[in-house]
Backbone as CSV, one residue per row, in Angstrom:
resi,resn,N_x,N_y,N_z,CA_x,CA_y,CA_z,C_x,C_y,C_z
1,UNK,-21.192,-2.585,-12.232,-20.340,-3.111,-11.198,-20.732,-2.449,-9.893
2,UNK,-20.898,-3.421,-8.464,-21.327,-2.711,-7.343,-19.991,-2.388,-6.918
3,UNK,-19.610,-1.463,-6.432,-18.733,-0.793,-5.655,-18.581,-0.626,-4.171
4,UNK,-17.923,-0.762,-3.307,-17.781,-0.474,-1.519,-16.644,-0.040,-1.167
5,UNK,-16.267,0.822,-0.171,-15.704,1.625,0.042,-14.530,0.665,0.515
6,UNK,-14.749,-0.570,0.812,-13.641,-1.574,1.387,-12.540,-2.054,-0.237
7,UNK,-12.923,-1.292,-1.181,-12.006,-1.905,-2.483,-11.968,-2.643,-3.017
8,UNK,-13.180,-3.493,-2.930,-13.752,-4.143,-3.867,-15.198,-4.095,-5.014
9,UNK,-15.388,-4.575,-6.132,-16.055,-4.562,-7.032,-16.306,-6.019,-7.556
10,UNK,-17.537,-5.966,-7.752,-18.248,-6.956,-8.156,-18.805,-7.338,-9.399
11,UNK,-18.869,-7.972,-10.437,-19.376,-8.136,-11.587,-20.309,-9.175,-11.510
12,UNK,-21.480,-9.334,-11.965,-22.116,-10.109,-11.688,-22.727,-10.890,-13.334
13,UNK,-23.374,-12.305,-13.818,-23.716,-12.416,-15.036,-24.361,-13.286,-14.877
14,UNK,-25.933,-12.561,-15.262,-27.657,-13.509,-15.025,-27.606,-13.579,-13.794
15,UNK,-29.117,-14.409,-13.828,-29.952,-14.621,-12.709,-29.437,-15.747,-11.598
16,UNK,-28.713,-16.857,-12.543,-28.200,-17.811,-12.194,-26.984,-17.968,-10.984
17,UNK,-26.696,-17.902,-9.670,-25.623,-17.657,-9.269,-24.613,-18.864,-9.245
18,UNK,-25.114,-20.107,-9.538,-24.768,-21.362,-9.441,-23.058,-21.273,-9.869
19,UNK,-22.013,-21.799,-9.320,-21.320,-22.159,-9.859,-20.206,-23.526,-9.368
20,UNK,-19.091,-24.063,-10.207,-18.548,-25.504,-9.991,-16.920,-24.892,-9.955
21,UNK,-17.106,-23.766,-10.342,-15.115,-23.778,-10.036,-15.306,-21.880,-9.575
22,UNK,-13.957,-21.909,-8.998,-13.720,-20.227,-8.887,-11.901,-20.291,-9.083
23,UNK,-11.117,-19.114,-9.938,-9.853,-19.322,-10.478,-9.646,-18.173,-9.341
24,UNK,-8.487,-17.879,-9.114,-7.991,-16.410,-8.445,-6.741,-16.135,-8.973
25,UNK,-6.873,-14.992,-9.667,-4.966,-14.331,-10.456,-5.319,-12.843,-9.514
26,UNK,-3.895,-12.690,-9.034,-3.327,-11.460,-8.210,-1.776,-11.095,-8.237
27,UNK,-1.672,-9.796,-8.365,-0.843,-9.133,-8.893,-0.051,-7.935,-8.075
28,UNK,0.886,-7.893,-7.671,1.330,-6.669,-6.867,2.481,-5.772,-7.514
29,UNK,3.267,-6.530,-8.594,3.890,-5.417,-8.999,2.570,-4.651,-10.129
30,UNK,3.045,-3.064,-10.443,2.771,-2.272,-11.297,2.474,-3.273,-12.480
31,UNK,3.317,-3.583,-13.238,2.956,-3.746,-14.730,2.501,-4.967,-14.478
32,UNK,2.591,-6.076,-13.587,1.557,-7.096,-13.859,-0.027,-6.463,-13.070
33,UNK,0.110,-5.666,-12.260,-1.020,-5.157,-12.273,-2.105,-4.701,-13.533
34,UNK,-1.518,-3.866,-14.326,-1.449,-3.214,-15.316,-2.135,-4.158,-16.655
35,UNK,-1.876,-5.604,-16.664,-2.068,-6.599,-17.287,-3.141,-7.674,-16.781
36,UNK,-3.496,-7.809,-15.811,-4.618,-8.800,-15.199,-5.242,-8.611,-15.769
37,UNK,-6.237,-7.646,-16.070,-7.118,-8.255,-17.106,-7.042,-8.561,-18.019
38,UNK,-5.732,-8.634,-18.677,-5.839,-9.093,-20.241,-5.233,-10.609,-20.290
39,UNK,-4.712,-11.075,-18.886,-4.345,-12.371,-18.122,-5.624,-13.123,-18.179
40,UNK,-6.699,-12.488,-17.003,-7.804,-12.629,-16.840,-9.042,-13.042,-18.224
41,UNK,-9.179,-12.337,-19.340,-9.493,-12.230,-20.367,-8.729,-13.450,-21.264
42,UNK,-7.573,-14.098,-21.381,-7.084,-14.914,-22.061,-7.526,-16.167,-21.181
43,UNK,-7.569,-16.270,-19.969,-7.895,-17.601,-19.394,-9.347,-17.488,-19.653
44,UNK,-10.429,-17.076,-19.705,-11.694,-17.275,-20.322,-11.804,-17.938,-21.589
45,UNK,-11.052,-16.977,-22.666,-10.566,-17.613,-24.037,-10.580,-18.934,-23.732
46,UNK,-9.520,-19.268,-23.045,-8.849,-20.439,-24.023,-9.322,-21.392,-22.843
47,UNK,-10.247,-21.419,-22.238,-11.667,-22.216,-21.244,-12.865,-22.030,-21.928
48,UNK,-13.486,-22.317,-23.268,-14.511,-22.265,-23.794,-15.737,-22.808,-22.823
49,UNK,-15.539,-24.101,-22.147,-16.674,-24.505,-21.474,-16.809,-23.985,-20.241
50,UNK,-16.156,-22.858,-20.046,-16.598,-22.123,-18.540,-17.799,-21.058,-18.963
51,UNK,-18.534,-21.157,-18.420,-19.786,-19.834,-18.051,-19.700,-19.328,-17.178
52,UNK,-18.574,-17.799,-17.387,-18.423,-16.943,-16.047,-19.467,-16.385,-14.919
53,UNK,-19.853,-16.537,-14.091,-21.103,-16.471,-13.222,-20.601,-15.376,-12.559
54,UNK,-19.801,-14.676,-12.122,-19.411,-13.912,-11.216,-17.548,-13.345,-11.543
55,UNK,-17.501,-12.421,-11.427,-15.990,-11.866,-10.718,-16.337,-10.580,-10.089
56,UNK,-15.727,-11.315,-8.967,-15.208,-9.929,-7.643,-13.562,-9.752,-7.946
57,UNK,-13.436,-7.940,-7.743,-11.906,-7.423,-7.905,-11.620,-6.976,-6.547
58,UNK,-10.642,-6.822,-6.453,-10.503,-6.959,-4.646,-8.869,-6.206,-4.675
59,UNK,-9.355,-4.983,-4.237,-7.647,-4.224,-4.206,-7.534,-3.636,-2.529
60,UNK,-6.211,-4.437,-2.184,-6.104,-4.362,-0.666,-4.367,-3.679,-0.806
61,UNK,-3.907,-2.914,0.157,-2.431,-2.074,0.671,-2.357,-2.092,1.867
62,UNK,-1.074,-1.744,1.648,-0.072,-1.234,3.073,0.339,-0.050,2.706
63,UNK,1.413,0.151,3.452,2.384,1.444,2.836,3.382,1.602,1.699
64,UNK,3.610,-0.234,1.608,4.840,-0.712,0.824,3.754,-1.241,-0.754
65,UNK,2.931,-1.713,-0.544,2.552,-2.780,-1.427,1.032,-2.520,-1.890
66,UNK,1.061,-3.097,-3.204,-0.505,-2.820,-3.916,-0.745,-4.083,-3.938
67,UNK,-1.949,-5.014,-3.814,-2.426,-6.278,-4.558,-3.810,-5.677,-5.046
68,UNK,-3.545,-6.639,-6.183,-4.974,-6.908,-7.258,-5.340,-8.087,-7.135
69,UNK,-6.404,-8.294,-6.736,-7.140,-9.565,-7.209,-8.200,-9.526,-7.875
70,UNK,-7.913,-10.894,-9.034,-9.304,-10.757,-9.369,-10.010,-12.232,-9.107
71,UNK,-11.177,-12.508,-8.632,-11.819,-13.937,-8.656,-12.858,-14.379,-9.515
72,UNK,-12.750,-14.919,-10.412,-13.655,-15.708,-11.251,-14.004,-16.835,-10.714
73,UNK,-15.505,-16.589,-10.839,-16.757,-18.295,-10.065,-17.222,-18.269,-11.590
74,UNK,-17.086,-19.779,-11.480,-17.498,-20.104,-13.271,-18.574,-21.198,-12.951
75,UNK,-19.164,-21.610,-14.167,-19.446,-22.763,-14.122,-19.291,-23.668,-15.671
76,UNK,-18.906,-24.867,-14.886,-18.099,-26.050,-16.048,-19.220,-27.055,-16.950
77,UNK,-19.850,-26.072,-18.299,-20.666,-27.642,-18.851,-20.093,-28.401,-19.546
78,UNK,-18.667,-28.594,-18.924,-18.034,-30.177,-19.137,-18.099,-31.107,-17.961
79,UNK,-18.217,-30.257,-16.862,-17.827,-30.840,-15.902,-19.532,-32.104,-15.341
């Protein structure tokens, strides 16, 4: 995973960058924080014809508030 000091992380998968859809799940309380990826991880599941091409995680604050994001770029061989 590439890393930058701006709070985000990158996952990258093959050579291929091509993709036909991108999903976005984000999270600001604690325990759904705590759970995105296993959110994240069940929507892959149960999308057999997606070929994940990419997810960037993206954690941005204030003083009050945490968000998580995560973005999945897929690509659809149904589509």
């Amino acid at each position: 995973m590439d890393a930058s000091s701006s709070g985000t992380g990158r996952v990258r998968f093959g050579p291929d960058r091509k993709f036909t859809g991108a999903k976005v799940f984000s999270a600001t309380m604690m325990a759904d924080r705590t759970r995105l990826g296993d959110v994240v991880t069940d929507w892959i599941h149960s999308n057999p014809s997606f070929h994940v091409r990419e997810i960037i995680v993206t954690q941005s604050s204030d003083e009050a508030f945490h968000c998580l994001s995560m973005t999945v770029f897929y690509f659809d061989f149904d589509a």
